[in-house]
C-alpha positions, 0 to 999 in steps of 0.5 A, a space after each residue: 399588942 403589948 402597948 394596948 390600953 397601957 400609954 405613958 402615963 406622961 402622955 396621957 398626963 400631957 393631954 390632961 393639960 391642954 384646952 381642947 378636947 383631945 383623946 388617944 386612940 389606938 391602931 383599932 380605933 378604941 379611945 385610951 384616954 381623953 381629957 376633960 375638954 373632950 369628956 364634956 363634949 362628948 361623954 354625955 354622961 357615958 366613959 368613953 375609954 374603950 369605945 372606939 372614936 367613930 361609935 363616940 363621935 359619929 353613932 357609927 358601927 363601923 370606921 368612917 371610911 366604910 360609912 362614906 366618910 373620910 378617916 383621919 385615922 385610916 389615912 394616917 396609917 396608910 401616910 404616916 403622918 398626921 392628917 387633918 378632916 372636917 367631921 360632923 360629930 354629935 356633940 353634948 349641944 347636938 350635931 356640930 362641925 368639928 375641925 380633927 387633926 390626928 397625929 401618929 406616936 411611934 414607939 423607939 421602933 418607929 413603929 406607930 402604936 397611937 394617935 393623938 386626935 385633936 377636935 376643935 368646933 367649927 363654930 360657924 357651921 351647924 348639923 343642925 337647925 340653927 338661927 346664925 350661920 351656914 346650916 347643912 349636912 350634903 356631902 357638896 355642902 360639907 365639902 365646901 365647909 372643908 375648904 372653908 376650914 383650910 383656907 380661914 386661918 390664913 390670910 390667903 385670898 379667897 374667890 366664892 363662885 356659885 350661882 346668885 342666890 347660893 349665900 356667899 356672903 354668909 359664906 364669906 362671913 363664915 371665912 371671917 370668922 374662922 379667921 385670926 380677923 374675926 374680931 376685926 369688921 367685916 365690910 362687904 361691898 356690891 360691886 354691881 351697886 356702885 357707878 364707875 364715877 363712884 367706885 374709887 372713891 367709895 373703895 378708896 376714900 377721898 379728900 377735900 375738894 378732890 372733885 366737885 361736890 367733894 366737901 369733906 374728906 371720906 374713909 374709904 371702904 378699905 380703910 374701914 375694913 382695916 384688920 379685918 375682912 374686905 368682901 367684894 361681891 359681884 366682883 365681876 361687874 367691876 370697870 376695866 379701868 378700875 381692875 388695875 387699881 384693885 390689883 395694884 392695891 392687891 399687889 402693893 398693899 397700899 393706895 392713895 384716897 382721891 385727890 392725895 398724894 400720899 400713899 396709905 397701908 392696907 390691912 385687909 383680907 380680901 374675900 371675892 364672889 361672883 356668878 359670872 364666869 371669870 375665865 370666859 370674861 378673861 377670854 373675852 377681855 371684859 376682865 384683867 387676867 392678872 387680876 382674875 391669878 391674884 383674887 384667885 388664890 383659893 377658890 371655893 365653889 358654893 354649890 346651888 340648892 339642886 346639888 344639896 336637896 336633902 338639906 332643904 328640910 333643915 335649911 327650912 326649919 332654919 329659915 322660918 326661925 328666921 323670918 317667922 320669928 315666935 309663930 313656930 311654924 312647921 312644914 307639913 309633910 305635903 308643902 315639904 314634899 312639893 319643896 323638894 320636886 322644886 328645882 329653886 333656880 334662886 337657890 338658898 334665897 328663893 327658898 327663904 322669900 317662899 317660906 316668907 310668904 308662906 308664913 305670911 300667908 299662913 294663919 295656923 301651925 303648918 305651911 300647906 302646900 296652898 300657902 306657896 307661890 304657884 311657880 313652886 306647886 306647877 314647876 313645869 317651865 319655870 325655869 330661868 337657867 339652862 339644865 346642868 351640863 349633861 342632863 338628859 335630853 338637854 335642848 339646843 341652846 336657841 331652845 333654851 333661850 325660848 324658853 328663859 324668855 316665855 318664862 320671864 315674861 310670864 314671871 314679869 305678867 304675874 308680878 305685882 312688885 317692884 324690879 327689885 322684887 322682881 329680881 330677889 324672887 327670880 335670884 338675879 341681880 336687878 342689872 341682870 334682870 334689866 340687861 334680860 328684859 331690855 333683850 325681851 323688849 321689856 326693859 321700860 315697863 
């Protein structure tokens, strides 16, 4: 090819120039230049003119796409035009998420000869063991993380579905802080936690005297978020009567504090979540259908632990560090392997309360397979939640409820705490946990 390894010195001169790391790639994938951004990110020490981008960026001896990754630069040469992919990379700080956008030059023929490759870290997610933010490398996990990255930079609506106890507030956060609002407050509010009598004014704020006990004037949450980031979770379990003052607040911008007349300027993004389904409540009429089409600009599924099993090792490693603090525990070989056999129906959370406790119950360097909770060690039947759909041999739904009733039961005879305990360890909210006993004859113990 007569432009190989001789660009324009103009080029490459341009690349010099900018922050980010960036390189020049060819049509066989080999690294023509790089700017110092990029040298210190991943050169470790080596050149990396004339290695390909995939061996630098990836240890890979072949192109992404033939590793079951998706090539920015293979799609490029099939569309033309630029492309954009989030990729795990190693890095000079370890495996880190890495934002590409890569975009063809063509030469006078028109013809496309190189490509410009930018890399920008997605700070808020790591490949590897981290103290803060999302951890994992599951093609689901990585996945969602893609949309993430797409969605973040806007100001678009965002609607987090996933089953209670998956992270999506952390995901949530992560949103904020990819965001153009990451240095404005993030405000989150559980719409489950707050009474009807209280929703609008804790939303909204209130004025003086705008009801009995009103003594003074009160920022909303709203207002408290303003240039930031508002996230309302458990969205689901908003009042009727206070859905249409949400979405008027979505479609105007504005609202009136409790108790005023005068009409205030919102400036929030607002980030949603909830494990209920929305379309059946829409169908049921339990929840607005207009409002259901405006929080659900862009929805984002977070996938449960059952879906990113190979991630339960790192997410270990993560969560100890969290909540052991300076022991530096580690998980043997044998613990790791019954966490694994696990089904975890309370997902990311259940699996932080077990190393918990295990770490609790551990008075040397490893978590045995004695320091877990039995539900953990003899899985069998402990499930509160119907298998995924098409599981084989899945039984009939009024098998199912049997079940889910013995095996609440069971957990309500074993437990020694509190409903709120009670319903972190099985990965309910404690209204779902109460509505569940109240069915089961349960519900004044």
């Amino acid at each position: 090819m007569p432009h190989e390894l001789h660009p324009l010195p103009e080029l490459v001169s341009f690349l010099e120039t900018l922050p980010e790391p960036h390189i020049l790639c060819d049509r066989d994938y080999r690294v023509i230049a790089a700017n110092a951004a990029y040298r210190r990110s991943h050169g470790a020490g080596r050149s990396v003119i004339g290695r390909t981008c995939y061996d630098v960026s990836h240890h890979y001896s072949v192109p992404c796409d033939r590793a079951g990754e998706s090539c920015p630069l293979a799609r490029s040469l099939n569309s033309g035009q630029r492309e954009r992919v989030l990729h795990l990379h190693h890095t000079a700080h370890g495996e880190e998420y890495v934002n590409i956008e890569l975009s063809p030059v063509r030469d006078a023929a028109g013809e496309v000869v190189w490509f410009i490759e930018k890399m920008e870290p997605m700070n808020v997610a790591r490949g590897v063991s981290d103290r803060l933010g999302l951890v994992g490398k599951a093609p689901a996990f990585q996945y969602m993380l893609e949309l993430v990255a797409r969605v973040a930079p806007s100001d678009a609506s965002v609607l987090l579905q996933g089953e209670s106890g998956t992270g999506k507030e952390v995901v949530a956060n992560a949103v904020h802080d990819a965001s153009r609002r990451a240095e404005g407050p993030f405000v989150a509010v559980d719409c489950s936690g707050l009474p009807e009598t209280l929703f609008e004014s804790e939303l909204f704020g209130h004025e003086r005297g705008a009801f009995t006990g009103a003594t003074q004037r009160k920022t909303g949450l709203i207002e408290a978020a303003s240039g930031g980031t508002l996230f309302l979770d458990e969205l689901g379990d908003i009042p009727l009567s206070m859905q249409v003052k949400l979405l008027r607040l979505l479609e105007t911008g504005t609202y009136r504090r409790v108790g005023a007349t005068e009409l205030r300027k919102a400036d929030v993004r607002l980030v949603s979540a909830t494990h209920r389904p929305l379309r059946e409540m829409v169908a049921e009429g339990s929840f607005r259908q207009d409002l259901y089409y405006r929080i659900n600009t862009f929805p984002i599924r977070v996938p449960p632990l059952r879906e990113r099993i190979g991630d339960i090792p790192l997410l270990a490693e993560t969560l100890l560090a969290r909540v052991a603090g300076e022991c530096n525990l580690k998980v043997s070989r044998e613990a790791m392997a019954a966490l694994l056999a696990y089904d975890f129906p309370g997902n990311v959370r259940e699996l932080r309360n077990v190393l918990e406790r295990a770490s609790l119950m551990c008075d040397g360097e490893q978590i045995q397979p004695d320091h877990l909770p039995e539900e953990v060690l003899q899985p069998d039947g402990s499930r509160l939640f119907k298998p995924s759909p098409g599981e084989a041999g899945q039984p009939p739904a009024a098998d199912l409820r049997e079940v889910e009733r013995q095996a609440l039961l069971r957990a309500v005879r074993t437990h020694r705490g509190s409903r709120r305990e009670l319903a972190a360890r099985l990965g309910l909210s404690e209204r779902t946990l109460y509505r569940k006993l109240k069915a089961i004859g349960q519900g004044t113990q």
